[in-house]
N, C-alpha and C positions, 0 to 999 in steps of 0.2 A: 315388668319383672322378667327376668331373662328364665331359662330351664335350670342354671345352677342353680341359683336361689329358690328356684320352686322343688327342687329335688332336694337341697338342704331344709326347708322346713318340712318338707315333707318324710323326710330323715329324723328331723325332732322329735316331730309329732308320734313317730313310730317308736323311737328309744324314752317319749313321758310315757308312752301306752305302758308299753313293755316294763320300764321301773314301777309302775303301780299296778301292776299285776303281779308281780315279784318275777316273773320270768326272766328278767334280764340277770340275775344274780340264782339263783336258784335252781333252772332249772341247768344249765350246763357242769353244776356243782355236781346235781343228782345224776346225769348222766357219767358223768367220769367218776363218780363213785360205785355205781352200780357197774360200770366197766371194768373197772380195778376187782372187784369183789367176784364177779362172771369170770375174771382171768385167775383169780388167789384159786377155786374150788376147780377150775378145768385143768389146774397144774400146769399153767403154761411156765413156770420158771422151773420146771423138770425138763429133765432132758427128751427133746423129743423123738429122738432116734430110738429110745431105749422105750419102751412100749410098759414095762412093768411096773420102771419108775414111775411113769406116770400115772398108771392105776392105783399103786402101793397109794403115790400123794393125793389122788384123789378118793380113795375111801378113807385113807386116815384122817383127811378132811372133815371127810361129811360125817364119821365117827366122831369127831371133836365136835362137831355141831350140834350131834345129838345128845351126846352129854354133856352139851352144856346148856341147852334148853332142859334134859331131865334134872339137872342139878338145880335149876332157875325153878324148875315148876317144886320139886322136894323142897326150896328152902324159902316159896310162900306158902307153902301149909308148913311148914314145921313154924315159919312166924306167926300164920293165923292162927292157930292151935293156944 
């Protein structure tokens, strides 16, 4: 058995691991999602010479965030109720 073939099974063996763990699909999904969502709230598509814009976009953010978890938590008790 030469080193190609012992590095290509050994290649395999590593990408069955990996698909039955679900890491091969999952977890680079979760990373560039949590990246995109780390970039939406730090206002990186504000301008970033302008210092205010990006404060203004980042509390209007996190403002939007919090009302929309207080609207989420008021509209399961107005359905428990």
């Amino acid at each position: 058995m030469t080193k190609d073939e012992e590095r290509q099974r050994q290649a395999r063996r590593e990408l069955d691991r990996l698909g039955a763990e679900g890491g091969l699909f999952s977890t680079p999904t979760l990373k560039a999602r949590a990246r995109s969502l780390r970039g939406h709230f730090n206002a990186e598509d504000a301008d970033p010479s302008d210092r205010i814009e990006v404060w203004g976009t980042r509390i209007g953010r996190a403002l939007a965030l919090v009302a929309f978890f207080g609207l989420a938590v008021w509209l399961l008790f107005f359905l428990a109720r």
